[in-house]
C-alpha positions in Angstrom: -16.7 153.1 112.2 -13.4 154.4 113.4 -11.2 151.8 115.2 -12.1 152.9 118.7 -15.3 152.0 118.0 -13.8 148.6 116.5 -12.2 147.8 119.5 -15.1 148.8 121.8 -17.3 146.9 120.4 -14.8 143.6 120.8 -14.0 145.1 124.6 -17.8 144.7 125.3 -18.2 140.7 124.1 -15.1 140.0 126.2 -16.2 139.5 129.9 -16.6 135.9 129.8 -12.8 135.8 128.3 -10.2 137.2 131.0 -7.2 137.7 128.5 -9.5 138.5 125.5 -11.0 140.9 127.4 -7.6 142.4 129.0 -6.4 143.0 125.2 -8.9 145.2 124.5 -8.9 147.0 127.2 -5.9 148.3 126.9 -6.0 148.9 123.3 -9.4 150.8 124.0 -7.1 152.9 126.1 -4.4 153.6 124.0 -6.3 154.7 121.3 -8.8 156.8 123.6 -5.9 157.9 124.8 -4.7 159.3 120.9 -1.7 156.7 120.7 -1.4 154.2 117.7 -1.4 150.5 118.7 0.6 148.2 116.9 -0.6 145.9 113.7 0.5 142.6 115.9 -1.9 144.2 119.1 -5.0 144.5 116.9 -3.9 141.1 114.7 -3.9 139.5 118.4 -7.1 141.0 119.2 -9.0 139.6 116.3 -7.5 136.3 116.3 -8.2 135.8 120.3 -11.7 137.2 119.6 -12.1 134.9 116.6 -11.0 131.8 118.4 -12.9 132.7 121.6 -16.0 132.7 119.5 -17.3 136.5 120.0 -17.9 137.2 116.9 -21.4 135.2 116.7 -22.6 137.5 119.5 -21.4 140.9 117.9 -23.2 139.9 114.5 -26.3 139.1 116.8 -26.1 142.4 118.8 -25.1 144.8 116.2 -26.4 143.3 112.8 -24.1 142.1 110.1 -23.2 145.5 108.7 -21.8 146.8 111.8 -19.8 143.5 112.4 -18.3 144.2 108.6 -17.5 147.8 109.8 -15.9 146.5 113.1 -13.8 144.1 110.9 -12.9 146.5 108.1 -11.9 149.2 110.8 -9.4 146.7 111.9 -8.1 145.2 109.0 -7.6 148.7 107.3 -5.3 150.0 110.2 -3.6 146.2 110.0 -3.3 146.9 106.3 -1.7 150.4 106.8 1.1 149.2 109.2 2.0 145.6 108.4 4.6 145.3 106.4 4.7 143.8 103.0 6.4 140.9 102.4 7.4 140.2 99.0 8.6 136.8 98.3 
């Protein structure tokens, strides 16, 4: 799953949750739109999505494997830009 997909798949959980679902819109758009979105966007995006509660209803609609994917999708573009803090 690329994270277009990722984020899409967030996107289509989010109607019930205004600013959740305003996040992912526009990071849906930048990214179908070929630009890079910043680590703290898509770390945003998760968390909101996490504390909203979507992620029950993504594992429901799409199975557990393709929740993982969404997740991983994510987390490796967070784990390609954050930076690392050594301390």
């Amino acid at each position: 799953m690329d994270l277009k997909d990722a984020t899409c798949m967030i996107l289509n959980e989010s109607a019930d949750h205004p600013e959740l679902m305003r996040l992912s819109r526009d990071t849906f758009e930048e990214l179908a739109s070929g630009r890079q979105v910043p680590f703290t966007v898509l770390s945003d995006m998760l968390r909101l999505a996490a504390r909203k509660n979507v992620f029950p209803s993504l594992v429901h609609k799409h199975g557990d494997q393709a929740f993982q994917d969404m997740v991983m999708a994510i987390g490796r573009q967070l784990d390609r830009q954050a930076p690392i803090h050594q301390g």
